[in-house]
C-alpha positions as CSV (number, residue, x, y, z in Angstrom):
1,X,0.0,0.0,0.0
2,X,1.3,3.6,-1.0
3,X,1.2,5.6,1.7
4,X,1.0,9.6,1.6
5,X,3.4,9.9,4.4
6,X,4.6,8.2,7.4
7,X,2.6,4.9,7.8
8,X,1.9,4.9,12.1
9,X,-0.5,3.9,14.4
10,X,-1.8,7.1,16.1
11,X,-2.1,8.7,19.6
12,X,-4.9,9.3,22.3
13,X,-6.8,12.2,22.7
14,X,-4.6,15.1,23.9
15,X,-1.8,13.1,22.9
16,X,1.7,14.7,24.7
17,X,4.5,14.3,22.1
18,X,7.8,13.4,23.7
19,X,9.7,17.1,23.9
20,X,13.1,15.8,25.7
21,X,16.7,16.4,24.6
22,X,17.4,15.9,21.1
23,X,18.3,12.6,19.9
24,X,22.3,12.5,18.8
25,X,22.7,13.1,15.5
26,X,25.4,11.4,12.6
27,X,28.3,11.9,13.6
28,X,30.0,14.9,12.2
29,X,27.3,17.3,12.9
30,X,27.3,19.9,15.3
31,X,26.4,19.6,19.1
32,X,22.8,20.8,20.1
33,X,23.0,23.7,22.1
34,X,21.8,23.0,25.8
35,X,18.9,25.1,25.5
36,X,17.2,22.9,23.3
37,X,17.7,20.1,25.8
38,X,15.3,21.6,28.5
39,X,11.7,21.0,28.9
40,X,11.4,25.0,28.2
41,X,10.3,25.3,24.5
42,X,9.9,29.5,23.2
43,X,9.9,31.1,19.9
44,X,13.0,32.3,20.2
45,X,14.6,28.9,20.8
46,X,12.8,27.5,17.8
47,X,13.6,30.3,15.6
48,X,17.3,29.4,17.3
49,X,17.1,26.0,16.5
50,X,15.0,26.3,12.7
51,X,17.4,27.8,11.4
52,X,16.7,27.9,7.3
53,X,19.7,25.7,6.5
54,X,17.9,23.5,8.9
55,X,14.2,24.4,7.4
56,X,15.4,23.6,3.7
57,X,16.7,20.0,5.0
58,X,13.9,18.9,6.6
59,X,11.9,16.0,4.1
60,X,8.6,14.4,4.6
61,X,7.7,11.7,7.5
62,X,9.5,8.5,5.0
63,X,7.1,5.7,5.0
64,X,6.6,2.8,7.2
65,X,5.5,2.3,10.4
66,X,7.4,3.8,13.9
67,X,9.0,0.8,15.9
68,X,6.6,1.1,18.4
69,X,4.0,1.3,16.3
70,X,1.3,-1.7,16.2
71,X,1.3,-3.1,12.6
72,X,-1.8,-3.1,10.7
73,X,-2.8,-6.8,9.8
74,X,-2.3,-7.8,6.4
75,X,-0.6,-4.7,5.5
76,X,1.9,-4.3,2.7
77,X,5.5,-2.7,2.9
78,X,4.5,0.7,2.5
79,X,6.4,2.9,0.2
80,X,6.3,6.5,-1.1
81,X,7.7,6.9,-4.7
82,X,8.2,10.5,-5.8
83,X,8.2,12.1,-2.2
84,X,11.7,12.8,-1.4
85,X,11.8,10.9,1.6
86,X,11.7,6.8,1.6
87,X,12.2,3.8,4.1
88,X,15.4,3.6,6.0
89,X,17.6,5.6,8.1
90,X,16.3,8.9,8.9
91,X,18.2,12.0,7.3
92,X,20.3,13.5,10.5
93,X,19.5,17.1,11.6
94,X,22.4,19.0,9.8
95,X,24.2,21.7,11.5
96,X,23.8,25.5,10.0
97,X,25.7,26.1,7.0
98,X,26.4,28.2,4.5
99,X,24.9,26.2,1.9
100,X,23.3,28.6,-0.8
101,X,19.5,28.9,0.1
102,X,17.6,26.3,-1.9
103,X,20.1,23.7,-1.0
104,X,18.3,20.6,0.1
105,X,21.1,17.8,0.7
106,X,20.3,14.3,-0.6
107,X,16.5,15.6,-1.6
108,X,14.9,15.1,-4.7
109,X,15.5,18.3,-7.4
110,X,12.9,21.1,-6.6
111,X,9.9,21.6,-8.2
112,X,10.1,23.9,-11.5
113,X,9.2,27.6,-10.2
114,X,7.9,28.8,-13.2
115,X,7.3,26.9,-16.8
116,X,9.8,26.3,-19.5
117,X,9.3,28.9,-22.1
118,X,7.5,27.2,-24.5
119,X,5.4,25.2,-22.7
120,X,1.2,25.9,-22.9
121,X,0.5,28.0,-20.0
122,X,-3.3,28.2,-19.2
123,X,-4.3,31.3,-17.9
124,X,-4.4,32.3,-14.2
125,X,-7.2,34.0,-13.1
126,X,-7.6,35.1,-9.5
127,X,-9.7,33.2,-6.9
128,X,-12.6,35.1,-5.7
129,X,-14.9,33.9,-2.9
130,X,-17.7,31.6,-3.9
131,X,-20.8,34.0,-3.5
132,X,-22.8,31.3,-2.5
133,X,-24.4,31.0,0.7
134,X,-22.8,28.3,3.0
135,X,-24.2,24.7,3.0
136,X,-26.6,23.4,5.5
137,X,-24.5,21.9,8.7
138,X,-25.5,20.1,11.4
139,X,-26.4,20.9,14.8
140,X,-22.5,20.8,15.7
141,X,-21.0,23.0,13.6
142,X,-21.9,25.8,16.1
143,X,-19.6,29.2,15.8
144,X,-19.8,29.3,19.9
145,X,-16.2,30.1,20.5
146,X,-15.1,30.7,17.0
147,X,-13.7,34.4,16.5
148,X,-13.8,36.0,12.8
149,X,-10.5,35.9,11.1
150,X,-8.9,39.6,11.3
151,X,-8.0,41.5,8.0
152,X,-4.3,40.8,7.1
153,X,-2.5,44.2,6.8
154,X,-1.8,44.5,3.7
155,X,-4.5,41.9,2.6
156,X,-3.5,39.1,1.2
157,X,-2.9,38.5,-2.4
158,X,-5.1,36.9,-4.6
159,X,-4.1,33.3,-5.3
160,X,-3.1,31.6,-9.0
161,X,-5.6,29.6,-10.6
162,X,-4.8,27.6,-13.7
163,X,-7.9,25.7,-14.1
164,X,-9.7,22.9,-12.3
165,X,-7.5,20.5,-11.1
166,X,-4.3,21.1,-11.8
167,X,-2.1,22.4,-9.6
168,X,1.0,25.5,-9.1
169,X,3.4,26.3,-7.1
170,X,2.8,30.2,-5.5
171,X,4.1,32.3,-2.6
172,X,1.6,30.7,-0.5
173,X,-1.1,31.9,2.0
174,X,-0.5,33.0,5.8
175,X,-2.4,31.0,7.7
176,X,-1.3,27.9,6.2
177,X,2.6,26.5,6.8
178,X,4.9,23.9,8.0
179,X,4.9,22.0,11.3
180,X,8.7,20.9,11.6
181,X,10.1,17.8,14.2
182,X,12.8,16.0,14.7
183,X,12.4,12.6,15.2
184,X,15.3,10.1,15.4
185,X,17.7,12.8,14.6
186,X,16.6,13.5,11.3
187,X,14.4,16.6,10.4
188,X,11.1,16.6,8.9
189,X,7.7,18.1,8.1
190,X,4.1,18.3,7.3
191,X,1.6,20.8,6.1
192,X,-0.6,22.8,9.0
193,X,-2.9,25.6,8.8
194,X,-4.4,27.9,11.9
195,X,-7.9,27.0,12.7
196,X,-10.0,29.8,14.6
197,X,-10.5,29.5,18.5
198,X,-11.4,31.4,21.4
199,X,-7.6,31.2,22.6
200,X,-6.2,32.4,18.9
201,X,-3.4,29.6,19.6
202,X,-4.8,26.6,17.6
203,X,-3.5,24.9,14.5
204,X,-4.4,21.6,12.7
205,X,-3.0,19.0,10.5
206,X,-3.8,15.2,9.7
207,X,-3.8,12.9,13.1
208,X,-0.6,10.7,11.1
209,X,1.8,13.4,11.4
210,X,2.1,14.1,14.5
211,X,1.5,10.6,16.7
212,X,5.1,9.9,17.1
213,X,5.8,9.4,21.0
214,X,9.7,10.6,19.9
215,X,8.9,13.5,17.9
216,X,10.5,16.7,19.6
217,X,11.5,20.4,18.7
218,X,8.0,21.1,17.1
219,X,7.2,24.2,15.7
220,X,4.8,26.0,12.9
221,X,6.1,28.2,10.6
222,X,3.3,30.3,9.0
223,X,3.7,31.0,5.5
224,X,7.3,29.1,4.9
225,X,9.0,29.4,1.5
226,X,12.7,28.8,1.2
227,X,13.8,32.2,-0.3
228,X,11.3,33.8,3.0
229,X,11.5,31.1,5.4
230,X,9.8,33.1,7.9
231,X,7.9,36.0,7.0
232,X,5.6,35.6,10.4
233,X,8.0,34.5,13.0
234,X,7.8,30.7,14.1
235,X,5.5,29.3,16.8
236,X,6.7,26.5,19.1
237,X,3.8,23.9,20.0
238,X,3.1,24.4,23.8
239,X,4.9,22.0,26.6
240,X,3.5,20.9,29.5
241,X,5.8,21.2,33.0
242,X,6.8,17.3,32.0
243,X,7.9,18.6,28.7
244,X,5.2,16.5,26.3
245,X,4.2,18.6,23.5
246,X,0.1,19.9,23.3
247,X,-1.1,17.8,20.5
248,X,-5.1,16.6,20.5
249,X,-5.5,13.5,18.4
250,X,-8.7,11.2,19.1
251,X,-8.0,7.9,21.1
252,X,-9.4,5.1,18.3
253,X,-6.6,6.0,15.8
254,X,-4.3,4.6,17.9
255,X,-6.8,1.2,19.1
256,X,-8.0,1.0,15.8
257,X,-4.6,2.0,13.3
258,X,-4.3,4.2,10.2
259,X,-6.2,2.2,8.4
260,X,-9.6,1.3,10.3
261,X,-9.7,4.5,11.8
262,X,-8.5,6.4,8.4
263,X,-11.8,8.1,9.3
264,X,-10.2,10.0,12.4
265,X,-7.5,11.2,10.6
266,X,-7.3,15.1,12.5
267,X,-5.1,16.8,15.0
268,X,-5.1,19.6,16.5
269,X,-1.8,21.7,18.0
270,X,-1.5,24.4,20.6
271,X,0.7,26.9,19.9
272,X,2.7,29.2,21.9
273,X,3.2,33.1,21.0
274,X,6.0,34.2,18.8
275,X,8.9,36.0,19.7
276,X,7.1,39.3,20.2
277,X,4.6,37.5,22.8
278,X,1.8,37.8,19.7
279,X,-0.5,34.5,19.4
280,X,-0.3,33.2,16.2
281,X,-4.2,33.7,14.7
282,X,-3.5,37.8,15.9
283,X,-0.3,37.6,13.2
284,X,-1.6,35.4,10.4
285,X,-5.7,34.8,10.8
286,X,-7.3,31.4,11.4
287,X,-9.4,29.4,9.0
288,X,-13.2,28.7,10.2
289,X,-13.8,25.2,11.3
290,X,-16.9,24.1,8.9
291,X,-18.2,20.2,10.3
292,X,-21.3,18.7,8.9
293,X,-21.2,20.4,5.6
294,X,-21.1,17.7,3.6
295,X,-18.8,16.2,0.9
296,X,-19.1,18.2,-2.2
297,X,-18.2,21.6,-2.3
298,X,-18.1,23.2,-5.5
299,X,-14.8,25.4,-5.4
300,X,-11.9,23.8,-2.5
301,X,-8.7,25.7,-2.7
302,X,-6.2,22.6,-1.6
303,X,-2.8,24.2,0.1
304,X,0.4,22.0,0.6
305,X,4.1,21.6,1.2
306,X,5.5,19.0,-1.7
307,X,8.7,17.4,-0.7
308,X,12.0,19.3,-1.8
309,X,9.4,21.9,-4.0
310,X,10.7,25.5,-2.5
311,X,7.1,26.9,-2.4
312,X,4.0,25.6,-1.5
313,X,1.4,24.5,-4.3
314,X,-2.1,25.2,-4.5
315,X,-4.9,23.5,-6.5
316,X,-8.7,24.7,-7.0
317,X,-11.2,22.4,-7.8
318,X,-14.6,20.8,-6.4
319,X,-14.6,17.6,-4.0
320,X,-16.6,14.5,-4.1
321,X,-17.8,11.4,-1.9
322,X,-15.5,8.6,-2.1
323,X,-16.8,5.4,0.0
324,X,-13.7,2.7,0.0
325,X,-14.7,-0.6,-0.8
326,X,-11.8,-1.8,0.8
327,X,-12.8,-4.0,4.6
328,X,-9.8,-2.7,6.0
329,X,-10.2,1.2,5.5
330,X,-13.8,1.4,5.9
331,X,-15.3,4.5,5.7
332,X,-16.9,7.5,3.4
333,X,-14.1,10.6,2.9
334,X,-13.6,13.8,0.6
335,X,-12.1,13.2,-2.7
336,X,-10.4,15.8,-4.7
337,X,-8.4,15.7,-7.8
338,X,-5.5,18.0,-7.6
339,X,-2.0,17.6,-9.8
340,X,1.4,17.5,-7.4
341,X,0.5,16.6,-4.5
342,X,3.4,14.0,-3.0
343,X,5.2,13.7,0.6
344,X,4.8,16.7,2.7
345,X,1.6,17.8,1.7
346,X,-0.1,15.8,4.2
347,X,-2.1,17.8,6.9
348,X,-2.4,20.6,4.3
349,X,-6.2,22.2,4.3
350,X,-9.2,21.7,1.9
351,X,-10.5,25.4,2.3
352,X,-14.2,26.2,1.1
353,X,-15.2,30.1,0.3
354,X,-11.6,31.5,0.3
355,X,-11.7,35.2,1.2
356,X,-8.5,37.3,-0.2
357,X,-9.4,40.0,1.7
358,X,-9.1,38.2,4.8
359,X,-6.6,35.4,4.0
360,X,-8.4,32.5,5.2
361,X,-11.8,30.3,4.2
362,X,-13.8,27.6,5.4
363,X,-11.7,24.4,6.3
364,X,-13.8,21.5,5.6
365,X,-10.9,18.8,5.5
366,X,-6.9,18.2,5.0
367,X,-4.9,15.9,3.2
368,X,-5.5,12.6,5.1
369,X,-7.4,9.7,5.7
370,X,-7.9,6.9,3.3
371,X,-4.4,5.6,2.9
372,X,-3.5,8.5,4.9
373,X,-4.1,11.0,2.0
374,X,-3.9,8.5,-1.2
375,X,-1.9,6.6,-3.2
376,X,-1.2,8.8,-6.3
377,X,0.1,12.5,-5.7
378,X,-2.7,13.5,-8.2
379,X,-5.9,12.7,-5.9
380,X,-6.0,13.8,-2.3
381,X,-8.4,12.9,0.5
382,X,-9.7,14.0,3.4
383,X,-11.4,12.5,7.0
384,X,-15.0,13.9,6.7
385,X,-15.5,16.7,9.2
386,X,-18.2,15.5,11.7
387,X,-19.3,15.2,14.8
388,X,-16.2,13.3,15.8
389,X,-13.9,16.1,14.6
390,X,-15.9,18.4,16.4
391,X,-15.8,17.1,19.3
392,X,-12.0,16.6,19.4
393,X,-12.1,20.5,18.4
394,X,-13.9,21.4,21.3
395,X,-11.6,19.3,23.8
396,X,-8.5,20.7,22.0
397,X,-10.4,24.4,22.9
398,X,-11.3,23.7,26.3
399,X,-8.1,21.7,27.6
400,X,-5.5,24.5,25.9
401,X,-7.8,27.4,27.5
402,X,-7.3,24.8,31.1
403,X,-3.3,25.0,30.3
């Protein structure tokens, strides 16, 4: 089975993500600074430790499950072709260089920028906000709690569209970015996007990036592209006393697997301020939480990191209802055809009604769920955004305000 990312069993609810010293690194590389080895975790010391030699390393999860992960019966060697990242050692964590931005050691070419000159460029129209009303929702998908996204100073800009479907590399949006780790020494990544709450310090992405019980040094960077790795500071996810990272994930992903509980795909992050104290949805907006709305939405902007690419990729086009006729991922989830969507991209949001003025839409899913996202990088799933996911909202809300 081709997985998206890394193939794992998943964590409980308001699963605490090992944040202990840094695993030792190949040999060679530079000592962690002791900072980094205390349960203390601030912006500064992950804008410190980030740095974007270290940022333009960093590959997707590689595939396969974590060693103490439960396997999945009758699984098959997973295997990611295409992403950057595949089975075997972990890339180490490299110490800062010098290295010319852009240079991503032992990682797949980057993604074209901008097309060869004579190839047949469709034009790019902006995205404008659907000016349809919202679909019905059910009796969950309450707004109690929810605060509207703040205008963006200056506003956003509009975002490329070369038709249905396919998708482009761009400068990317601000509330969307990438959540960094380090896990066995080696650095890596997945896409993650603000969601609005009442404590402006919430972020999500899909439930099988962030169940590792070693990952450590997380952090969000808003907004990352390699040539302006950090045009809204960086945002460590929040420690408790112990040192375990904030991270909500809902218990039957890790009883039931990747696969059986594909379905439960979602996580949700707390966030610490950056370096100026600011919570991240004041700096960048948040993206409305949108549950029981159905699975076809007629215009989805789809935001994602791709492997080595140097800017994210974006991708507008409806979604469907895809119900797997596969036992072992049972389940209904969001389908959406999007071109370029490999490694990396996984956690990235399926926004409904994207606003330019504001920056940020409706989420209604992220890349995720049935074989945790897909098994070509030209189709993309999602959980479906129920009741179950907003519950697991609503804990994440009420346990981060709790601290």
């Amino acid at each position: 089975m081709v997985l998206r990312t890394l193939t794992m069993a998943a964590a409980a609810a308001a699963l605490l993500v090992s944040g202990g010293p840094l695993p030792s690194a190949a040999a060679g590389n530079a000592a962690v600074p002791e900072a980094f080895a205390a349960g203390r975790w601030s912006a500064r010391e992950a804008e410190s430790f980030w740095t974007p030699a270290r940022m333009a390393s960093a590959v997707p999860l590689p595939a396969g499950p974590l060693p103490d992960a439960p396997a999945t019966p009758g699984a098959a060697p997973a295997s990611t072709p295409g992403t950057g990242a595949g089975p075997g050692s972990p890339a180490p964590v490299p110490a800062p260089q010098q290295a010319a931005p852009g240079a991503t050691p032992g990682a797949a070419p980057p993604l074209a920028l901008t097309p060869a000159a004579d190839a047949e460029v469709p034009p790019v129209p902006d995205v404008d906000p659907l000016p349809d009303p919202l679909p019905d929702v059910d009796a969950d998908a309450d707004d109690e709690g929810l605060t509207t996204p703040p205008v963006l100073e200056p506003a956003s800009p509009r975002l490329p569209a070369p038709g249905p479907g396919v998708g482009q590399d761009f400068n990317g949006m601000p509330s969307v970015g990438r959540m960094y780790l380090v896990k066995g020494g080696g650095a890596y990544f997945c896409t993650a996007s603000v969601v609005a709450s009442a404590g402006h310090d919430l972020v999500m992405s899909a439930a099988h990036c962030l169940t590792g019980s070693d990952y450590q040094q997380v952090a969000f960077v808003p907004q990352y592209t390699r040539t302006n790795p950090q045009p809204y500071g960086m945002f460590p996810v929040r420690r408790t006393a112990a040192g375990k990272s904030r991270i909500w994930i809902d218990p039957r992903y890790r009883s039931q697997g990747v696969d059986r509980a594909a379905r439960l795909d979602v996580a949700f992050a707390q966030v610490g301020p950056d370096a100026d104290g600011v919570p991240v949805e004041d700096v960048v907006g948040g993206n409305r939480l949108l549950t029981g709305a159905g699975y076809a939405h007629p215009k989805v902007s789809l935001v994602g990191y791709p492997a080595s690419a140097a800017r994210p990729r974006l991708c507008v086009n409806r979604t469907t209802k895809f119900t797997s006729s596969d036992p072992g991922i049972p389940g209904s989830f969001l389908r959406i055809d999007c071109t370029g969507y490999p490694g990396g991209t996984s956690g990235g949001p399926f926004l409904s009604r994207y606003d330019a003025r504001t920056g940020t839409g409706d989420v209604v899913g992220v890349i995720g769920g049935w074989k945790t996202g897909g098994d070509t990088a030209d189709t993309s799933y999602s959980s479906y955004f129920g009741t179950d996911v907003r519950k697991l909202y609503e804990k994440a809300v009420a346990e981060a305000k709790a601290g």
